[in-house]
N, C-alpha and C positions, 0 to 999 in steps of 0.2 A: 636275587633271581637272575639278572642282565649278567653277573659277574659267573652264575655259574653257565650260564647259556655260551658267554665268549669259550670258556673255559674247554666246553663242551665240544666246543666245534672245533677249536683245534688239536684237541686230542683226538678228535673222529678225522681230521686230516692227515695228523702225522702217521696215522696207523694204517692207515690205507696206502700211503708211501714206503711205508715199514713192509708192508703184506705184498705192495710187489715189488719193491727190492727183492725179498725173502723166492720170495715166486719165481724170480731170474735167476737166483742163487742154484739154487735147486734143481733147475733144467738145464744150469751147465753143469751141474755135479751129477746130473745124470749121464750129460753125453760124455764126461769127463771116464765115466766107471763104464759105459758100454765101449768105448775104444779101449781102455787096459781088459776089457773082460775080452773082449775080440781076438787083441793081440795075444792073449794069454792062452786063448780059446786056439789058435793057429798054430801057436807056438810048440803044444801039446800035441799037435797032429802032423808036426812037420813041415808047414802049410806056411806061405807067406800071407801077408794081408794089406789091404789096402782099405784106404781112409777116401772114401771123395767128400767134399763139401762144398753145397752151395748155394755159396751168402747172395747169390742173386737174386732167388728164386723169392716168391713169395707167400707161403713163409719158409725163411731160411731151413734149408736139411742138410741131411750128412749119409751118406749110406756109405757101405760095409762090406765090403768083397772080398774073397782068398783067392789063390794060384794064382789067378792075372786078373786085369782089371776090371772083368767083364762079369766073374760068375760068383751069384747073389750067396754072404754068407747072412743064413736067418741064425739066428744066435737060439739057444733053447729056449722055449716059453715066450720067444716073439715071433711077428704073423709075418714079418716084413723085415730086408732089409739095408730101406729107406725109412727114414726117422724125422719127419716134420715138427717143430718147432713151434711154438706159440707165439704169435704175433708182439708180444711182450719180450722173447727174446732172441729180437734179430740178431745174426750177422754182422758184425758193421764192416770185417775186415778179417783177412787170413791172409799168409804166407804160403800155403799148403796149394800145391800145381793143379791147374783144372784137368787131369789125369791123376791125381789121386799120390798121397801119402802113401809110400809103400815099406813095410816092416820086411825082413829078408825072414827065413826060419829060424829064427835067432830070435829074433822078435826087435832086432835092432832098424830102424828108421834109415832108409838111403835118402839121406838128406847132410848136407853142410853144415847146417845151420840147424837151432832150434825151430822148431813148426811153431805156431801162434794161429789162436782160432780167440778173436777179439769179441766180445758179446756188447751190445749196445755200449758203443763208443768208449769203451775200455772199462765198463763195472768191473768186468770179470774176464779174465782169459783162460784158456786152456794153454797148458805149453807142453809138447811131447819135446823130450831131451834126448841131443843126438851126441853121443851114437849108444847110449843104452836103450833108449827107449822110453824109460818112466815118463810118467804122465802125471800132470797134477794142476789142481782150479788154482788160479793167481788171485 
């Protein structure tokens, strides 16, 4: 009985370890697919678009703008867009300018370098690829 009781409790630990890893995963493969649906979303209408993100705030978000930096793209079937984060998965760290990632109508990235959106200390990243664009969870 003592043998299955240890047994017990670490199988109830790893899996809650498991469950929010899993849970992090997930929230960056969502903002991963609402920036390619944005970009793709602009790209379709002519329309540049821009990325802000910010890992400062708490909790970390990211919102979503076309033409210039200023004017709110809600994507279909969402209310909002500014997109807040669960506490579970900060920010730790981005390359992306506090003026915001900007795609041209091309859907290509005006950036040098690849973009990087780092999620709690490097589990997971986003990296949008310059100068196509693609995007994809590290």
């Amino acid at each position: 009985m003592v043998i299955m009781a240890i047994l017990a409790s670490s199988t109830i630990g790893s899996y809650s370890g498991f469950n929010t890893s899993l849970r992090l995963f997930e929230e960056a493969r969502d903002m991963s697919r609402k920036i390619q649906y944005a970009r793709d979303y602009c790209l379709v209408r002519n329309q540049s678009f821009f990325l802000k993100v910010d890992a400062a705030a708490t909790p970390s978000s990211y919102s979503l703008f076309y033409n210039n930096n200023s004017t709110a793209l809600v994507l279909p079937n969402e209310s909002s867009n500014t997109f807040e984060l669960p506490g579970y998965a900060d920010i730790t760290s981005t390359n992306v300018a506090e003026a915001g990632l900007e795609f041209d109508i091309l859907g290509e990235p005006q950036i040098t370098e690849n973009a990087s959106i780092v999620f709690e200390s490097g589990e997971h990243t986003i990296v949008v690829v310059t100068p196509t664009g693609y995007t994809y969870l590290d």
